[in-house]
Structures are given as C-alpha cells and as structure tokens.
RODO-2510 file (C-alpha; in nm, 4 decimals, decimal comma):
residues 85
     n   res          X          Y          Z
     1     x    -0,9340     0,6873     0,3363
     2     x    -1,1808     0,4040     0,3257
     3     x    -1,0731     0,3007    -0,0540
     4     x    -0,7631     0,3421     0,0449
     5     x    -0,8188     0,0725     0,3412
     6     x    -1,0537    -0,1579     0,1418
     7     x    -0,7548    -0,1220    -0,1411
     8     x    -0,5507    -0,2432     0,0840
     9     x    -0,6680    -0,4941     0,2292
    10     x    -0,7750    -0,6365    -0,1266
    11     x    -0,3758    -0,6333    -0,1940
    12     x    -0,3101    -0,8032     0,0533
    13     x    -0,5871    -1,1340     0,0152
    14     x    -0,4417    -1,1502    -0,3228
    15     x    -0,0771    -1,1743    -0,2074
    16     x    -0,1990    -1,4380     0,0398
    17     x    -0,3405    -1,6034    -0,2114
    18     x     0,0172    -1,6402    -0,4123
    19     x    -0,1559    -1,4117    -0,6781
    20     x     0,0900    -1,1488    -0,6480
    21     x     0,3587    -1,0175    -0,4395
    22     x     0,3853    -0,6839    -0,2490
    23     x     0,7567    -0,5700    -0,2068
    24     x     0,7947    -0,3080     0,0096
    25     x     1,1980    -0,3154    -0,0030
    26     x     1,1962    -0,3429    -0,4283
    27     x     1,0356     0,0695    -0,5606
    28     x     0,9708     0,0770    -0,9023
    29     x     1,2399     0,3238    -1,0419
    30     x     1,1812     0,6212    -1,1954
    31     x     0,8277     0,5849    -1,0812
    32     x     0,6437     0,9362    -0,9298
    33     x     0,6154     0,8717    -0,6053
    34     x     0,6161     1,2440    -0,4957
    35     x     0,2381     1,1985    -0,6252
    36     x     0,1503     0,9868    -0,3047
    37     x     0,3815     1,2434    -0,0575
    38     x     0,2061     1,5453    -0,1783
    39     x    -0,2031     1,3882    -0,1699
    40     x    -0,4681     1,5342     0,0488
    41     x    -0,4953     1,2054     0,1706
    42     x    -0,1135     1,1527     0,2964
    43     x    -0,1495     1,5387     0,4408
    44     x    -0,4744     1,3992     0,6462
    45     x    -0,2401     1,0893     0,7655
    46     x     0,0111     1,3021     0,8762
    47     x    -0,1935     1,5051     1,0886
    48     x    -0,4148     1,2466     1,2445
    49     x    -0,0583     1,0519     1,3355
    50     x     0,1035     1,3799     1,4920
    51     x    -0,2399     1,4471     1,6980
    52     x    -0,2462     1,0795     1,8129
    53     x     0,1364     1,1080     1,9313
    54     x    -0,0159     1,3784     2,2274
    55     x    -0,2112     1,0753     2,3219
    56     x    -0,0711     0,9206     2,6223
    57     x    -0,1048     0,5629     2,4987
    58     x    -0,0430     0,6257     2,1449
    59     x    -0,0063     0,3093     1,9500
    60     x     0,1614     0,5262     1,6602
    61     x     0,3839     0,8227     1,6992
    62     x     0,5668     0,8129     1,3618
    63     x     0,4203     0,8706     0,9869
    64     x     0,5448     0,7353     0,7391
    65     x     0,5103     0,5937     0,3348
    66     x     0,6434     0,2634     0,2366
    67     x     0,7640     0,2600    -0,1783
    68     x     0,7309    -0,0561    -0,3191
    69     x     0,6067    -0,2326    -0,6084
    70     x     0,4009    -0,5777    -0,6958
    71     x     0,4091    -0,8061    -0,9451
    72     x     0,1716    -1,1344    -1,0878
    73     x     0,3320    -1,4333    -0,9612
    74     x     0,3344    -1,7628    -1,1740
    75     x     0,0203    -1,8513    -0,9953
    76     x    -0,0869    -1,4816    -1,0894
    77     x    -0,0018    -1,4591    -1,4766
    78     x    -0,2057    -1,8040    -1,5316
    79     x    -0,4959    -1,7010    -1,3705
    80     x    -0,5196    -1,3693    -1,5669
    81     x    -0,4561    -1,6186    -1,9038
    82     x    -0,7835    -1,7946    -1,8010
    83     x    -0,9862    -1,5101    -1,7546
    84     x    -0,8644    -1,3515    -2,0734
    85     x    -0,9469    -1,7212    -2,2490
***
C-alpha cells in the first residue's frame, strides 16, 4: 500500500508539472485491467473501505477503481529527449 501511495503521489507531481497527463475518463483499450481488480492489494482496499462504512463518521463508504491511462505531454517527450542526449 505504501508504494502504491508514494506511486501515486509521484504521478501526480509530474502531471502538475505538465510532464504528463493522467486521464481517468480515456482506459487504454484492450489493456488487462482485471489484473488490478483481482490484486491482494485491491482485496485489502475493499475490506478496509467496507469496515470503515460501520464507522459512524465514515469519510468513505464506497470502493472503487478508476481505469485510465497517461501519456508524455510536449513538455514531457522533450524532457525525456534531453535525458536520453
């Protein structure tokens, strides 16, 4: 879970630095995403959101996966160039 996070969060300095984008709304097709729905570590989400739905405050009651995809932006593609140069 904590690569997962620090994965994460990674993602998403480098979209805010206009290095890529993250498109939740665009999945890659034909891609296999049943990999991600059938982990240990989507299992262990699952069951820590159902437990924390008993809560009375729950912040989260819901599980879920977003399917997306990301891509180099302009900004992106040249900085890769000057690291392969």
């Amino acid at each position: 879970m904590e690569l997962v996070k620090k994965l994460g969060k990674e993602l998403s300095l480098l979209e805010q630095m206009d290095l890529i984008t993250l498109d939740y709304d665009i999945p890659l097709q034909n891609y296999p995403y049943e990999e991600y729905k059938n982990s240990a570590l989507y299992a262990y989400f699952l069951q820590t959101v159902s437990e924390a739905a008993k809560q009375p405050d729950a912040t989260f009651d819901k599980a879920g996966i977003d399917l997306g995809s990301m891509a180099l932006t302009d900004a992106g593609e040249e900085m890769v160039d000057q690291i392969i140069a």
